[in-house]
N, C-alpha and C positions, 0 to 999 in steps of 0.2 A: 485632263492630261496628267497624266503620271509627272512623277517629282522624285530625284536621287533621296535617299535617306541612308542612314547610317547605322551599321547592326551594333556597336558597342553603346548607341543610344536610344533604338529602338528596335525590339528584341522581334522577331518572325512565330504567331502560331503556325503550324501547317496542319490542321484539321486532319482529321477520317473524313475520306473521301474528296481532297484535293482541295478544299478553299485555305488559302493564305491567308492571315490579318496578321498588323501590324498592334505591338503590344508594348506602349510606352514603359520608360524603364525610369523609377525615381532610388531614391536612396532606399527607401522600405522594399522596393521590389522580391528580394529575398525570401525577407520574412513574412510579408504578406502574403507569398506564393507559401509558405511550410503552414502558414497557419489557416488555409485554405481562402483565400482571399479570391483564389480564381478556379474555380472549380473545374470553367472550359480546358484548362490546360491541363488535368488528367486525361484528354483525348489525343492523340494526334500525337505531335514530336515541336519542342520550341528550341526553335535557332538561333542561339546568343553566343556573342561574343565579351571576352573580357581581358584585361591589359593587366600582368602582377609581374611582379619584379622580386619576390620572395616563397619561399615555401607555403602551400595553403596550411590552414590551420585548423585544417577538418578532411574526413573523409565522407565519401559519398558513394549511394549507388544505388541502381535506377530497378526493380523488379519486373518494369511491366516491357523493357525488352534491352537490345543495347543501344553504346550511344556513341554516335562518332566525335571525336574530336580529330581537330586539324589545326596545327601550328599555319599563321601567318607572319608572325613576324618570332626573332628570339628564336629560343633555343628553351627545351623542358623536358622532366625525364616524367613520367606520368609513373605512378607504383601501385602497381595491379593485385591482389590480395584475391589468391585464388587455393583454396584445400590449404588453410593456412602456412601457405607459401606467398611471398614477395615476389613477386619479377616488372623488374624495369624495364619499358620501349621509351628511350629516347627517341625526340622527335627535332631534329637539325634544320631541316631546312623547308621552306614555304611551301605550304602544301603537304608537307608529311602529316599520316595520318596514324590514328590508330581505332579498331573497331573495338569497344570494351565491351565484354558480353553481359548477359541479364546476372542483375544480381549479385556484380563482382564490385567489393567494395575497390576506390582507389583517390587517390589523391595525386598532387604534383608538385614538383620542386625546378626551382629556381636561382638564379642569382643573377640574373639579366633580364631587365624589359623584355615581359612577352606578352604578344597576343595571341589567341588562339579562340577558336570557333568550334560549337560544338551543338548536335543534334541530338536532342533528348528526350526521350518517351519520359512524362511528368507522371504518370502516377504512381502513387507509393515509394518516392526520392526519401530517402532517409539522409542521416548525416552521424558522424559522429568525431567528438575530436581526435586530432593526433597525439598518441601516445595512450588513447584509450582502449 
């Protein structure tokens, strides 16, 4: 029998070719995914969510295709870096979303508790910090 679980503490693989698994989340989850910890998660798209209440302090972006993000709770202005130009989609209210395309570096900002939920093709995620 199936059992509720929680995506800000157990994160969703969605495989090539339609199987789900569930993908426990610790403190290293991160790092262990950048330093190739999970190899499966270059396939498919992984469904996680996370709670920040301040600017992040890194950018990121995804090559192997785009990646939804969707505000659930909170308020967040997400900063899209595209032909080095800036543009910001604030995202207001539950449910708003935005589709970020391949290979567009970006980051988010804040100053209120938010959560937000996001669907991301894992291979070749780079990062880099803000203000670099």
């Amino acid at each position: 029998m199936a059992s509720a679980e929680n995506i800000l503490s157990t994160y969703l693989h969605v495989a090539d070719g339609g199987r789900t698994e569930t993908v426990p989340v610790g403190e290293s989850f991160w790092s262990d995914m950048a330093s190739g910890q999970f190899p499966q998660l270059d396939r498919g798209r992984l469904m996680s969510a996370f709670t920040f209440s301040e600017p992040w302090s890194s950018w990121e972006r995804h090559p192997a295709g785009e990646e939804l993000v969707m505000l659930l709770s909170g308020s967040a202005t997400l900063i899209l870096e595209q032909a080095s130009e800036e543009r910001s989609v604030t995202l207001h209210a539950p449910g708003d979303f935005v589709l970020i395309p391949a290979n567009t570096w970006h980051t988010a900002k804040t100053t209120v508790e938010t959560t937000m939920v996001s669907l991301t093709p894992g291979a070749g995620t780079e990062h880099r910090p803000v203000g670099a």
